[in-house]
Structures are given as structure tokens and as C-alpha cells.
C-alpha positions as YAML, in Angstrom:
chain: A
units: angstrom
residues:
- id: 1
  name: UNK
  ca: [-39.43, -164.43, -42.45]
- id: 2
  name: UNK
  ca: [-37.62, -164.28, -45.64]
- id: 3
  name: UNK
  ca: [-34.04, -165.86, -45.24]
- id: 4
  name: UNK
  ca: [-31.21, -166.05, -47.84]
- id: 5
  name: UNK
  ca: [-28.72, -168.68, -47.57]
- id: 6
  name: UNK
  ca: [-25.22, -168.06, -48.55]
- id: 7
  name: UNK
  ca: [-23.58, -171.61, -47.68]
- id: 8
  name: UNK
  ca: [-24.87, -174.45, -45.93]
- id: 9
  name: UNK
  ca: [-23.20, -177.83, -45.11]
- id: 10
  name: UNK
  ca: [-23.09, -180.97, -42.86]
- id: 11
  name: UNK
  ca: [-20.47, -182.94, -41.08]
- id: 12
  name: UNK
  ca: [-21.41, -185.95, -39.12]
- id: 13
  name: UNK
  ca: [-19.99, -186.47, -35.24]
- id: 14
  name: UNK
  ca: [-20.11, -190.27, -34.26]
- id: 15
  name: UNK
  ca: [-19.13, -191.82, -30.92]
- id: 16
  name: UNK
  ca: [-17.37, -194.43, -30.78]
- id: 17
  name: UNK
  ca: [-16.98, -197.59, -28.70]
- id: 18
  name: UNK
  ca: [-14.06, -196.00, -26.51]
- id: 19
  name: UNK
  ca: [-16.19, -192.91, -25.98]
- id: 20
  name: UNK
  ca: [-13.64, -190.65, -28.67]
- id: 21
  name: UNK
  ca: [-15.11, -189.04, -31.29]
- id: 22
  name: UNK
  ca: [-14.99, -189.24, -35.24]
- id: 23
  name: UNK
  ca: [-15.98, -186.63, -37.45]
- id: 24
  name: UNK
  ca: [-17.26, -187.96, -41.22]
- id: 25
  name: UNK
  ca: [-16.89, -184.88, -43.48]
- id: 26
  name: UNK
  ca: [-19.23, -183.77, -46.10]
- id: 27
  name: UNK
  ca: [-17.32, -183.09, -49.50]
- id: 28
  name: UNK
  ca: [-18.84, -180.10, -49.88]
- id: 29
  name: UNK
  ca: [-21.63, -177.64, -49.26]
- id: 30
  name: UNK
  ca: [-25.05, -178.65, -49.49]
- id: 31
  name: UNK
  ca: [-27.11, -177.35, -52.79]
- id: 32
  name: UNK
  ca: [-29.34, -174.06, -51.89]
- id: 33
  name: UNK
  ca: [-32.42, -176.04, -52.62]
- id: 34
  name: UNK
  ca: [-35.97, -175.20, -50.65]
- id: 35
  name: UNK
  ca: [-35.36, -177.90, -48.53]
- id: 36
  name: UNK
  ca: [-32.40, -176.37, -47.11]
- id: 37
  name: UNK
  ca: [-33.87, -173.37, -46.72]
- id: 38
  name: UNK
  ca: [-36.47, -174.31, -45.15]
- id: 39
  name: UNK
  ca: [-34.08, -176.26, -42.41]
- id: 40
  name: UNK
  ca: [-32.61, -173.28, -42.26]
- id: 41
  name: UNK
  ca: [-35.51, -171.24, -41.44]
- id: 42
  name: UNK
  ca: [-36.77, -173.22, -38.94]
- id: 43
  name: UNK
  ca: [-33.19, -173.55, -37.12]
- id: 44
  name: UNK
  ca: [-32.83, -169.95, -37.39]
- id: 45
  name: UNK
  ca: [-36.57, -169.66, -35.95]
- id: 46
  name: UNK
  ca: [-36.24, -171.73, -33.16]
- id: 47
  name: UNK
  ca: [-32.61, -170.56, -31.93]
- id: 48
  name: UNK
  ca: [-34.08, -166.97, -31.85]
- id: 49
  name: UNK
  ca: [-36.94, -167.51, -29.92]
- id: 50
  name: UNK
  ca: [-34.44, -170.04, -27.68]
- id: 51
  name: UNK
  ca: [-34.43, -167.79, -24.10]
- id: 52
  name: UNK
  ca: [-31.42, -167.19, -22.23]
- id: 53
  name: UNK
  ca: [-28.93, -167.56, -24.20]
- id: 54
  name: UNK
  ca: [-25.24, -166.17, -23.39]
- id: 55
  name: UNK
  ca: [-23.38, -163.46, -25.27]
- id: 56
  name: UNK
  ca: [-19.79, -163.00, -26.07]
- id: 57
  name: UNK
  ca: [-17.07, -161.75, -28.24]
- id: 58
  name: UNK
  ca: [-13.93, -162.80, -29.58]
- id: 59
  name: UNK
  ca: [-10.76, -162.88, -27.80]
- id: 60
  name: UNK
  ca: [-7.60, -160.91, -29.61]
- id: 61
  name: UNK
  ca: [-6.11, -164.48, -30.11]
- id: 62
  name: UNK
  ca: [-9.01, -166.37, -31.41]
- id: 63
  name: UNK
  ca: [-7.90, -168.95, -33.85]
- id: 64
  name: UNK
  ca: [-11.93, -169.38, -35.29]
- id: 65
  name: UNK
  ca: [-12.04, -165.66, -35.47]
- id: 66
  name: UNK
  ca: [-8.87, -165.19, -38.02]
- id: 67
  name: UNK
  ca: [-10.39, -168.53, -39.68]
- id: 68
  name: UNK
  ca: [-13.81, -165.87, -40.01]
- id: 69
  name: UNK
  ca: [-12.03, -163.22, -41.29]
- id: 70
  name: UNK
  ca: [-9.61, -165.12, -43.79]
- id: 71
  name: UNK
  ca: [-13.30, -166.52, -45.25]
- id: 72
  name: UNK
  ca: [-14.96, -163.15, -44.98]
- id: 73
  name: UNK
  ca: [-12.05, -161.93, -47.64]
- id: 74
  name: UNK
  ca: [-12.26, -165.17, -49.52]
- id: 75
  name: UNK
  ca: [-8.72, -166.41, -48.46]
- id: 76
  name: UNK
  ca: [-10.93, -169.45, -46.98]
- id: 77
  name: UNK
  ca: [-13.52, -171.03, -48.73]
- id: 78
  name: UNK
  ca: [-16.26, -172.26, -46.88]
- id: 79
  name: UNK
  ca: [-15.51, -176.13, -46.87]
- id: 80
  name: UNK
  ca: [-12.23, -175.45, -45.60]
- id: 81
  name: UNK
  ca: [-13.54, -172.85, -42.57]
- id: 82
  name: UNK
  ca: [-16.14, -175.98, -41.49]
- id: 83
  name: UNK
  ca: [-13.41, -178.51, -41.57]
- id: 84
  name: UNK
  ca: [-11.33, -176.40, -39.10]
- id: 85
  name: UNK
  ca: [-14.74, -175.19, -37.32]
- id: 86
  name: UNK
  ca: [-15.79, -178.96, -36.63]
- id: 87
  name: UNK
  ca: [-12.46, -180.58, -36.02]
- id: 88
  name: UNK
  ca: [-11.85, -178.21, -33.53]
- id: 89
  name: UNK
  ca: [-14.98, -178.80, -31.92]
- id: 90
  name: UNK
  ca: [-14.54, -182.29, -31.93]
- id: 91
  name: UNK
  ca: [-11.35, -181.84, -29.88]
- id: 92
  name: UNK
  ca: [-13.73, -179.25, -27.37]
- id: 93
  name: UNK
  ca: [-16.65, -181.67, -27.51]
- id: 94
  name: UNK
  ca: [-14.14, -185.16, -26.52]
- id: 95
  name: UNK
  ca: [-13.77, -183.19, -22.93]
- id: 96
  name: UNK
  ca: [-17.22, -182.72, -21.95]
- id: 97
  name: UNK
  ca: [-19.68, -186.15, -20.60]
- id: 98
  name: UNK
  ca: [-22.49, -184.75, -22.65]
- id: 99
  name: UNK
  ca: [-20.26, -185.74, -26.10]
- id: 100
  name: UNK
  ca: [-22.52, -187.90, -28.09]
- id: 101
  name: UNK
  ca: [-23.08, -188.72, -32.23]
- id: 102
  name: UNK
  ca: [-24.75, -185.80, -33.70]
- id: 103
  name: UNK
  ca: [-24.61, -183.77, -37.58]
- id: 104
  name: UNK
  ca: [-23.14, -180.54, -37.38]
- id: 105
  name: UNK
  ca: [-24.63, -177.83, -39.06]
- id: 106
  name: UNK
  ca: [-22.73, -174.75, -40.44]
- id: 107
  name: UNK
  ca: [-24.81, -171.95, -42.04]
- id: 108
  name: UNK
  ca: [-23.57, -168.06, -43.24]
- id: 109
  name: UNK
  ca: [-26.87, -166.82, -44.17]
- id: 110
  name: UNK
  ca: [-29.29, -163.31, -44.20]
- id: 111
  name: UNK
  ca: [-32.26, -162.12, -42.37]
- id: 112
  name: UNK
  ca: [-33.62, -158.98, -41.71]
- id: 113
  name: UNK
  ca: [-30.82, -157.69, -43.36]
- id: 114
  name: UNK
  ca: [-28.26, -159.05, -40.81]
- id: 115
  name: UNK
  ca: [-25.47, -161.70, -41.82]
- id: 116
  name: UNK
  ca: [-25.44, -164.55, -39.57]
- id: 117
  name: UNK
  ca: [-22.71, -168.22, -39.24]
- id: 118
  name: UNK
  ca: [-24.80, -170.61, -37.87]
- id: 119
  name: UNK
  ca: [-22.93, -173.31, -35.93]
- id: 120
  name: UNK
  ca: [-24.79, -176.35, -33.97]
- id: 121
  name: UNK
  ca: [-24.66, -179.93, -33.10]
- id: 122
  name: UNK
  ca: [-28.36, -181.70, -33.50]
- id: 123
  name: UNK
  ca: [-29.10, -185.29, -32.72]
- id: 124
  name: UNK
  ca: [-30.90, -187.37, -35.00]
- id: 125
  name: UNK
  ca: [-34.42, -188.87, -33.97]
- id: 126
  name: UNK
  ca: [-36.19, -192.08, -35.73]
- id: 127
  name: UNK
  ca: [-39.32, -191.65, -36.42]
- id: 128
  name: UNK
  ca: [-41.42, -193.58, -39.00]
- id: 129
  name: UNK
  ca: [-43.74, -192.36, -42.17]
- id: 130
  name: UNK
  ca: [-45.91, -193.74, -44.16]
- id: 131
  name: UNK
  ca: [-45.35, -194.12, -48.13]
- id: 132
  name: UNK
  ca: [-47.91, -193.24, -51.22]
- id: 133
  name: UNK
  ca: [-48.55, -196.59, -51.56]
- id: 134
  name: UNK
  ca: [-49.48, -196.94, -48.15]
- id: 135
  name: UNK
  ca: [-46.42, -198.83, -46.77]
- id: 136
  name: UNK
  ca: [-44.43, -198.00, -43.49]
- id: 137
  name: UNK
  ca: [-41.02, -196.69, -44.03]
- id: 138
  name: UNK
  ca: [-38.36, -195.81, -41.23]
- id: 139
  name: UNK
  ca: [-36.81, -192.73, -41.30]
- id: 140
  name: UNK
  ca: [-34.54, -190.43, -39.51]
- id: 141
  name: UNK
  ca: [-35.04, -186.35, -39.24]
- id: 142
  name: UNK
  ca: [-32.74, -183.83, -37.29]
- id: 143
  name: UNK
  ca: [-34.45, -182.98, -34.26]
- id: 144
  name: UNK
  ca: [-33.97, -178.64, -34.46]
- id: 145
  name: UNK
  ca: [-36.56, -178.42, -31.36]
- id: 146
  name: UNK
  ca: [-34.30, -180.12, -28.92]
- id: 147
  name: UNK
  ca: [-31.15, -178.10, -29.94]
- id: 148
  name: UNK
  ca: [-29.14, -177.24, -27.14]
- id: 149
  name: UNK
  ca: [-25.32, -177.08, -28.18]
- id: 150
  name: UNK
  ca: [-25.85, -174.30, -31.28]
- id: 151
  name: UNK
  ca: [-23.97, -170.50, -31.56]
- id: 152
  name: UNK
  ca: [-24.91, -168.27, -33.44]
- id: 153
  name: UNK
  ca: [-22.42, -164.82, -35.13]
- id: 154
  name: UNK
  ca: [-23.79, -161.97, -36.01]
- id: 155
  name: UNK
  ca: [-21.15, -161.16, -38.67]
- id: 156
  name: UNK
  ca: [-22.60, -157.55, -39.53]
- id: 157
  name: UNK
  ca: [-22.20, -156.29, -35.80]
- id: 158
  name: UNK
  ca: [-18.85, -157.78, -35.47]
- id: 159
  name: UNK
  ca: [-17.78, -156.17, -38.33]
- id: 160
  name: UNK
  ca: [-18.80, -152.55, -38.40]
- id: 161
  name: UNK
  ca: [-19.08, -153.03, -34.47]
- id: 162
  name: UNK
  ca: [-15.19, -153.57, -32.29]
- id: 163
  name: UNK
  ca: [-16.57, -152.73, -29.38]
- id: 164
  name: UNK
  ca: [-19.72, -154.84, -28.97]
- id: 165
  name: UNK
  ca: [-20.05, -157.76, -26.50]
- id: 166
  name: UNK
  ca: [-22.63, -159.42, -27.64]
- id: 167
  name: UNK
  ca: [-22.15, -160.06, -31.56]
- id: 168
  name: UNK
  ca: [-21.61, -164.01, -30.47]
- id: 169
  name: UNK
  ca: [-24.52, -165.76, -28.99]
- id: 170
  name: UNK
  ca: [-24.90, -169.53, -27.72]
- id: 171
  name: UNK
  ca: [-27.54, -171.50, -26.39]
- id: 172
  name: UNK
  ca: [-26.27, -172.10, -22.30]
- id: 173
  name: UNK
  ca: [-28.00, -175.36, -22.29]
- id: 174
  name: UNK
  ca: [-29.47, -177.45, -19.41]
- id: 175
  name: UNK
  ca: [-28.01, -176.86, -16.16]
- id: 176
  name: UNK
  ca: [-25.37, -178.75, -14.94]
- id: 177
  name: UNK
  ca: [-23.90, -179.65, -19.11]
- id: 178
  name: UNK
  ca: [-21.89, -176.88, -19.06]
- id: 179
  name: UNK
  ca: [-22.25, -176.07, -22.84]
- id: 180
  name: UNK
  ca: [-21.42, -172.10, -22.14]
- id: 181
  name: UNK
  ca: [-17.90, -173.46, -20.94]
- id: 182
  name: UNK
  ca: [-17.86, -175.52, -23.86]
- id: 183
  name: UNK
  ca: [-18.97, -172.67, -26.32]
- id: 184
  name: UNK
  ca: [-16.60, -170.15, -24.78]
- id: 185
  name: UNK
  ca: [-13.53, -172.53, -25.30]
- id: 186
  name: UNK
  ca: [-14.57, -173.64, -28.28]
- id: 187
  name: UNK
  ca: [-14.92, -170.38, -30.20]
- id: 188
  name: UNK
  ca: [-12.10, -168.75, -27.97]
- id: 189
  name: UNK
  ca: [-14.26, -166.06, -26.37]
- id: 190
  name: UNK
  ca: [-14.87, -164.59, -23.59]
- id: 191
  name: UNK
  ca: [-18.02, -163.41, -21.44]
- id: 192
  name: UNK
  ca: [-19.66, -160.55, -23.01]
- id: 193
  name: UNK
  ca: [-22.95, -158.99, -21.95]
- id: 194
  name: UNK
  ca: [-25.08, -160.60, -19.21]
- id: 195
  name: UNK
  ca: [-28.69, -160.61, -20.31]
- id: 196
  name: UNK
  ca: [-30.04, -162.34, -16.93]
- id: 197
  name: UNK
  ca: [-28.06, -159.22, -14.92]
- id: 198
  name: UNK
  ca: [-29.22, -156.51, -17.43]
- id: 199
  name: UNK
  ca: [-32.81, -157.45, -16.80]
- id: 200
  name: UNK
  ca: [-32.20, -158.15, -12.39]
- id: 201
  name: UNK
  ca: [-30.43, -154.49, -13.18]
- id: 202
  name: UNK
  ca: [-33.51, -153.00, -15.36]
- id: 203
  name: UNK
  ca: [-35.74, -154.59, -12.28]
- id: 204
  name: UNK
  ca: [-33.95, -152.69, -9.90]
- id: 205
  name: UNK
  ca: [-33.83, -149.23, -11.75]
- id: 206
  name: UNK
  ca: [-37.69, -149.46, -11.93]
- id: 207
  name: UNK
  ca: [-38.07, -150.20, -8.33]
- id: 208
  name: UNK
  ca: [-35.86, -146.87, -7.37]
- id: 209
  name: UNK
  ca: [-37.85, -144.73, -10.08]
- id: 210
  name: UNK
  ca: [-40.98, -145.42, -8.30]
- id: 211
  name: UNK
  ca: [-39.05, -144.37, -5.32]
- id: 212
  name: UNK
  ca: [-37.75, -141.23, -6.46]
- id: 213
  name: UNK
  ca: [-41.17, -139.98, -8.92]
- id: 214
  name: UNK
  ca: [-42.85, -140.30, -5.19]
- id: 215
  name: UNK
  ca: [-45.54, -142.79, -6.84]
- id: 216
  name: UNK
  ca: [-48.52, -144.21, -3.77]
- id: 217
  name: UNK
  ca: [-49.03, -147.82, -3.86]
- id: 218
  name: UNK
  ca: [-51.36, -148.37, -6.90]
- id: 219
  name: UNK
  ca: [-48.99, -146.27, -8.79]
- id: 220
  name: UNK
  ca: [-46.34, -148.29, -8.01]
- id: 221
  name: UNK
  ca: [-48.05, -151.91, -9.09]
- id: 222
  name: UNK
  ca: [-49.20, -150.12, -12.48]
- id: 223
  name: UNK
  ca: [-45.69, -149.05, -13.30]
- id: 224
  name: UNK
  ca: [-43.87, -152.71, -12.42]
- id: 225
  name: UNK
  ca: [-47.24, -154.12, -14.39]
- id: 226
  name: UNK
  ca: [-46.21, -151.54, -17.36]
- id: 227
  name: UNK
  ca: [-42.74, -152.95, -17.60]
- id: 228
  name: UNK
  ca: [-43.75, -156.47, -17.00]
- id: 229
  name: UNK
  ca: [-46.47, -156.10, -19.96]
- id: 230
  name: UNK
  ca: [-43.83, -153.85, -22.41]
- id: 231
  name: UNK
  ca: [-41.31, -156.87, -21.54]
- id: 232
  name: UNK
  ca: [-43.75, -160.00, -22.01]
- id: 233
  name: UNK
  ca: [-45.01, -158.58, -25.60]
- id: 234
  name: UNK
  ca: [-41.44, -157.97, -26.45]
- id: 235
  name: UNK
  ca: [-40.85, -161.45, -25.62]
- id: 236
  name: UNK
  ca: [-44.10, -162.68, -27.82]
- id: 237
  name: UNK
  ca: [-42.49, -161.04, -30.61]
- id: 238
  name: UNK
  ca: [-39.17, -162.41, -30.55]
- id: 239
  name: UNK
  ca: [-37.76, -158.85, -30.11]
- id: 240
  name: UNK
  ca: [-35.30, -157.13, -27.55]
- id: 241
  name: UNK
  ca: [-36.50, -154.86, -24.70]
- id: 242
  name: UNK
  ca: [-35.29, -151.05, -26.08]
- id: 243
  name: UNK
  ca: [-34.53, -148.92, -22.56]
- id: 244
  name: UNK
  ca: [-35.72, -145.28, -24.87]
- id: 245
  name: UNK
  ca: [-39.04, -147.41, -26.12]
- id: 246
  name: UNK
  ca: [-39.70, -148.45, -22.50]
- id: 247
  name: UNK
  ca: [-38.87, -145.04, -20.95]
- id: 248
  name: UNK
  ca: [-42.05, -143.59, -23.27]
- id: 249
  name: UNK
  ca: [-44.81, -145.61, -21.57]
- id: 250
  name: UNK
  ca: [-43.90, -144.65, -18.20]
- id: 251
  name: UNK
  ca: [-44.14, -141.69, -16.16]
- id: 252
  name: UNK
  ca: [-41.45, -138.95, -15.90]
- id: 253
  name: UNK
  ca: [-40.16, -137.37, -12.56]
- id: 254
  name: UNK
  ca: [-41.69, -134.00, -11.28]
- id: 255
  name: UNK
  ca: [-38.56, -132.37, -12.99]
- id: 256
  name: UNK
  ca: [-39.78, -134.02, -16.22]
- id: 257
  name: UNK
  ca: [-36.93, -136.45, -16.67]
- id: 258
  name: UNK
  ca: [-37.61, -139.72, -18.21]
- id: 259
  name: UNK
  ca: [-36.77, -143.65, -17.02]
- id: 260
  name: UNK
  ca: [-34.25, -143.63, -19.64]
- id: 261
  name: UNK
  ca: [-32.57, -140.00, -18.67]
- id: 262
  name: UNK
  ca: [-32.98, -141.42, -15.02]
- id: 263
  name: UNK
  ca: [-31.23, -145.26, -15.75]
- id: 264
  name: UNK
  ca: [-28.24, -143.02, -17.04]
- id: 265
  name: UNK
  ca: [-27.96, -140.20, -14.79]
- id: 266
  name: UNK
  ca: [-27.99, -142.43, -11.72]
- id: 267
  name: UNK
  ca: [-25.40, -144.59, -13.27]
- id: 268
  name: UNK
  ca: [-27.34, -147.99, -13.92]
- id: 269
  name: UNK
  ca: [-24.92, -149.22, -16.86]
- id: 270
  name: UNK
  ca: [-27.94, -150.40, -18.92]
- id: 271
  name: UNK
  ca: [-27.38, -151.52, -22.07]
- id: 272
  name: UNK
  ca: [-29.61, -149.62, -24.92]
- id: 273
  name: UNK
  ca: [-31.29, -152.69, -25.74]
- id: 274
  name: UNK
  ca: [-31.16, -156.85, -24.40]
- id: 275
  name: UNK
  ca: [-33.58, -159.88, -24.44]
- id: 276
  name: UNK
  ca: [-35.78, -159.57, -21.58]
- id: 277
  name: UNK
  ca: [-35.74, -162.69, -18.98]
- id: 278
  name: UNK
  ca: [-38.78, -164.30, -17.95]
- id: 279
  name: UNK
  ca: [-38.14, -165.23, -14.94]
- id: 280
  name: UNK
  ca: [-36.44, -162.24, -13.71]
- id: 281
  name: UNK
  ca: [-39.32, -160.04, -14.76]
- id: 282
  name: UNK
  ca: [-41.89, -161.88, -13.41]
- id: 283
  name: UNK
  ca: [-40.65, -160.60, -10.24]
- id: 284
  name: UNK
  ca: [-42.47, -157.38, -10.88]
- id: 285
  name: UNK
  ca: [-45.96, -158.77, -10.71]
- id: 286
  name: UNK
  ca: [-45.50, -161.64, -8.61]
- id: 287
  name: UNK
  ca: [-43.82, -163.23, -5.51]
- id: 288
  name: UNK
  ca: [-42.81, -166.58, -6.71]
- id: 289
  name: UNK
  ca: [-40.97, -169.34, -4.34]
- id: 290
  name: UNK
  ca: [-40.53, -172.90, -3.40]
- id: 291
  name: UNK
  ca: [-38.54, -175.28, -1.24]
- id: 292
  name: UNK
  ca: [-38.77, -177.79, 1.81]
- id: 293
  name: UNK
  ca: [-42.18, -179.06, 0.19]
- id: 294
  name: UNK
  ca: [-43.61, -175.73, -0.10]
- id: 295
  name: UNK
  ca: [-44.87, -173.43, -3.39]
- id: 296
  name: UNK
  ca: [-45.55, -170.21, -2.95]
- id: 297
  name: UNK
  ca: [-46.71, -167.50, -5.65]
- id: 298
  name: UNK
  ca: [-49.46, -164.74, -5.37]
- id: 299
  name: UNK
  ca: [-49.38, -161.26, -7.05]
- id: 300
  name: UNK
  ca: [-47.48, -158.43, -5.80]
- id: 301
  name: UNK
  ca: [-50.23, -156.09, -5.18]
- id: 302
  name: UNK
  ca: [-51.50, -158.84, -2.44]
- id: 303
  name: UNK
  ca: [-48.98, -158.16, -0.22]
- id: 304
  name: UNK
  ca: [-50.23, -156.19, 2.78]
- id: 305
  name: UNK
  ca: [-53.82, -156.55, 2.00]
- id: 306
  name: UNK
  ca: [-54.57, -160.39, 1.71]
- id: 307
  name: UNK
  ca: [-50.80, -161.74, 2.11]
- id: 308
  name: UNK
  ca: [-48.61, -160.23, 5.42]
- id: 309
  name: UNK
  ca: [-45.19, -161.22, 6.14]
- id: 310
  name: UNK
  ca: [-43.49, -160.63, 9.46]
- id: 311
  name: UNK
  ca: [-40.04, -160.82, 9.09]
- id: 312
  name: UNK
  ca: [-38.77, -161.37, 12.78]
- id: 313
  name: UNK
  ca: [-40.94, -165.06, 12.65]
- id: 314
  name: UNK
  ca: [-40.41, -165.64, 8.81]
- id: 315
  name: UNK
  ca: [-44.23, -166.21, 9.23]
- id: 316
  name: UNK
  ca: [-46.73, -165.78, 6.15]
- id: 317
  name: UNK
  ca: [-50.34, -164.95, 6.90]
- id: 318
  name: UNK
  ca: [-52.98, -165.47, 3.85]
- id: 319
  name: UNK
  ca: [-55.82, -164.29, 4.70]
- id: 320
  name: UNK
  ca: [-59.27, -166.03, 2.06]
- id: 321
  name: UNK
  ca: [-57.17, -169.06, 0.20]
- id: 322
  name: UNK
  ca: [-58.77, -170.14, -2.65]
- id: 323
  name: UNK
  ca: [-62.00, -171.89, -2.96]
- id: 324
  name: UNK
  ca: [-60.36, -175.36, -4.32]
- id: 325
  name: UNK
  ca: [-57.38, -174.77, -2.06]
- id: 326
  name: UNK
  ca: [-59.72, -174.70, 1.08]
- id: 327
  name: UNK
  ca: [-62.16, -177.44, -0.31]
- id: 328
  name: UNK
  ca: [-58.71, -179.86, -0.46]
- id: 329
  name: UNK
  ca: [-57.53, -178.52, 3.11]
- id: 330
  name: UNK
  ca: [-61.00, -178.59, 4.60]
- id: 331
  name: UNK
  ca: [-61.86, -182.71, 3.61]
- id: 332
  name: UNK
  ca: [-58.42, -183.73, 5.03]
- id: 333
  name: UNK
  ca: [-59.05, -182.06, 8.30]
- id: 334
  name: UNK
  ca: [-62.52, -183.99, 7.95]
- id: 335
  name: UNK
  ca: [-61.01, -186.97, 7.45]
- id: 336
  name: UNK
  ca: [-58.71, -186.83, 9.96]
- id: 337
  name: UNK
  ca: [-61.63, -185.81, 12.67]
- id: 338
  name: UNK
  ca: [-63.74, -189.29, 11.20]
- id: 339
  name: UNK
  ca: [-60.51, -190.97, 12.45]
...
């Protein structure tokens, strides 16, 4: 992917002995150079194919967000908008356990002919290498796979686009951290679109459609296995799920109305594209569960022919498990007979 980088630079968070934070300031942007491009690149690589990330946009009082514009007009040079970017942050960052030493990195740069700002806090990893002349050095990289406190603006939606709710993106992190809180705060937004409810929403939509175009059973499974396919390759590619793209590979109602005439007629509130979910739309192919010791997860289309449930027991029947499944159950009941 060809990238352009406008501005790049570093800051360094430490942690000190009292558990406050410093911040160690860079004098001044980092030379465009191929090695920062290609840091860069594979940042900007790795954040995009990051799943599950939250969306959000700009409260009316944001302080970053007049900080943004004053450096989109050149009022604010870009030194001065990652001083205020990262001292803030600091402040947001001293609240939260999670706080530990890590190098900020602020990027505005261009792909695919969108402009991005870049903001994320990697840790450092040691690691050692070994010289030409065949000696062992230590060294230290910045660890972009692990990345888990990182936002991302897409400066060309939010400005040509007021009313989108999704131009601001952030990595939610590992549960329990908190890091949308911290993002949120942070940046002074607010909530914007919910991927993980546009895709339990899309889910839902596709499960009345079937209703409604009167499809029999096998119909059914080859629609949800349509959607689950369209959505997986999506995925694969590091692109969006596009309702009008999807609505083209499946079948229209006997009044020849499509899924995405039907999503907005019966009210759905779908948004025209969003990243699919993995987890959600595995739900289409497969019942997945676990709990009290116990995994379950079979394909759909099994239920009622090799899988039965009876609701009024909670009871699940499989009838023919498979063959290593009944070669483990089969030697423990032996071996409990031999005792």
C-alpha cells in the first residue's frame, strides 16, 4: 500500500517510582526517511486490520479538536499540536492502572487517498541481533503488533463530513483496561457508531428476510452461509461490509425488492457500510457456546437433523459424535468398567 507521510514524531512516556508519569519531548518531527515510512506502514497496517475497534466523533467542546483545526489552517504547527496531544494524554493516562512507560507516536499521513492523525502509545521490547562482524548486540524495537492504546482520525471525513459518527476510531483494548473510556476522555468524544450492534442488527435483518421471501430450510442455511461468506472475505481483505454490495448476492422478495430496499423499508437503521464482526457473524453458520465445563459448537444446518434441543428440559440430543470424540468417551467408560 503506498503511504505518504506528512509529519511524524515521538515523545517518550516514562513511569516513575511514585507511579506519575513524565513525558520526555522530542524537539521536533522525525525526518521522512524510509525507515519512517516504513514504521508507518506497518502501524497503519496492523491498526486497520486491528478488529473491533470503537468509533466516535468529536464533542462541540473538544479542546484536541480546535487544537486539529488550528493545525489544519496552519495556526499550529505540528510540534506544538503533539506537545498539547501528549501532555494531555499524560494527564488521561495518570488515571487509569494500565499507565506504564511507552513512546508515543503521532502521524498525519495519506493512503488511499484519505488523510489520517495517527495517535498511539507502544511499549518497547528488548530483543537482541547479531552484528556483521558476528557479535551480539542488544537492542530495543517498538513492539506495533501488541498495540492496544492507538486512535486513529480520519481527517478527510471529518472535514467534508459534520454529520458522521465514525470519522474517529480507537482500538477498545483487552477487556477489563478500559482504554475506550480512556480514548473517549482523552480526545473529548463521544460514542459514535456501534460496529458490534450494526452487525447483531445486519444478523437480525437477514434472519427476518428469510422469513418474509418464504425461503424452505436449505434456502435459508444458503442465504445466512451467503452473508457469512460475503462478510468473512470482506474481512480477509481488510474492507467494510457495503449493505447495496451485499443486497446483490442474495435473493429478492416475490415483489422483487432487494435486502437492501427491505433493511430500509422495514426500518433497520443500517448504516451503508461498517466492519463486519467475527464473532457476531459466525452466528449465521454456527451455534457456538461454553460454560460450567462445557463447549459446545456444531453448524447451524445440524440442528433438527443430527442436533435436537428441547427447550422445556434445556436438554441437547447429538445424535453420531465424532469418531475421536467417541474413541475418547468410549476408553474412559472402559476403564472405568476394568475398575
Amino acid at each position: 500500500m503506498t503511504l505518504t507521510l506528512s509529519n511524524v514524531i515521538l515523545h517518550q512516556i516514562v513511569k516513575q517510582d511514585d507511579d506519575s508519569l513524565n513525558v520526555h519531548l522530542r524537539d521536533g518531527p522525525l525526518p521522512l526517511t524510509e525507515q519512517t515510512e516504513n514504521l508507518m506502514g506497518d502501524i497503519h497496517r496492523v491498526y486497520h486490520a486491528k478488529a473491533g475497534k470503537g468509533f466516535a466523533l468529536f464533542d462541540t467542546e473538544s479542546d484536541f479538536q480546535q487544537w486539529l483545526k488550528a493545525y489544519r489552517t496552519g495556526e499550529l504547527d505540528f510540534q506544538a499540536l503533539s506537545e498539547k496531544a501528549v501532555e494531555r494524554l499524560r494527564a488521561e493516562l495518570s488515571k487509569y492502572p494500565f499507565a506504564d512507560n511507552g513512546t508515543l507516536v503521532m502521524a498525519h499521513y495519506r493512503a488511499l487517498a484519505t488523510d489520517y492523525l495517527f495517535i498511539g502509545v507502544l511499549e518497547s521490547k528488548h530483543s537482541l541481533r547479531v552484528t556483521d562482524e558476528l557479535e551480539v548486540n542488544a537492542t530495543e524495537y517498538l513492539d506495533v503488533s501488541k498495540m492496544d492504546i492507538a486512535a486513529r482520525i480520519d481527517l478527510s471525513t471529518w472535514e467534508t463530513d459534520a454529520e458522521s459518527n465514525r470519522y474517529l476510531s480507537f482500538i477498545k483494548g483487552r477487556v477489563g483496561r478500559k482504554v475506550a473510556d480512556f480514548f473517549l476522555d482523552f480526545l473529548q468524544a463521544e460514542v459514535g457508531m456501534d460496529s458490534k450492534q450494526q452487525n447483531q442488527v445486519l444478523m437480525q435483518a437477514v434472519e427476518d428476510y428469510c422469513d418474509d421471501v418464504r425461503l424452505d430450510k436449505e434456502e435459508k442455511h444458503n442465504t445466512r452461509k451467503q452473508v457469512f461468506d460475503y462478510c468473512n472475505d470482506q474481512l480477509k481483505a481488510g474492507d467494510e461490509v457495503v449493505v447495496k454490495e451485499l443486497a446483490g448476492e442474495l435473493p429478492a422478495t416475490p415483489d422483487g425488492t432487494d435486502f437492501y430496499q427491505y433493511a430500509n423499508q422495514q426500518g433497520y437503521e443500517l448504516e451503508a457500510q461498517f466492519p463486519a464482526d467475527r464473532t457476531t457473524m459466525r452466528k449465521l453458520t454456527k451455534f457456538v457456546g461454553a460454560g460450567g465445563g462445557l463447549s459446545v459448537n456444531f453448524d447451524a444446518m445440524l440442528l433438527g437433523e443430527r442436533v435436537f434441543y428441547d427447550p422445556e428440559t434445556d436438554t441437547l440430543t447429538i445424535k453420531g459424535t465424532p469418531p475421536n470424540l467417541r474413541d475418547q468417551l468410549q476408553r474412559r467408560l472402559s476403564s472405568r468398567d476394568d475398575d
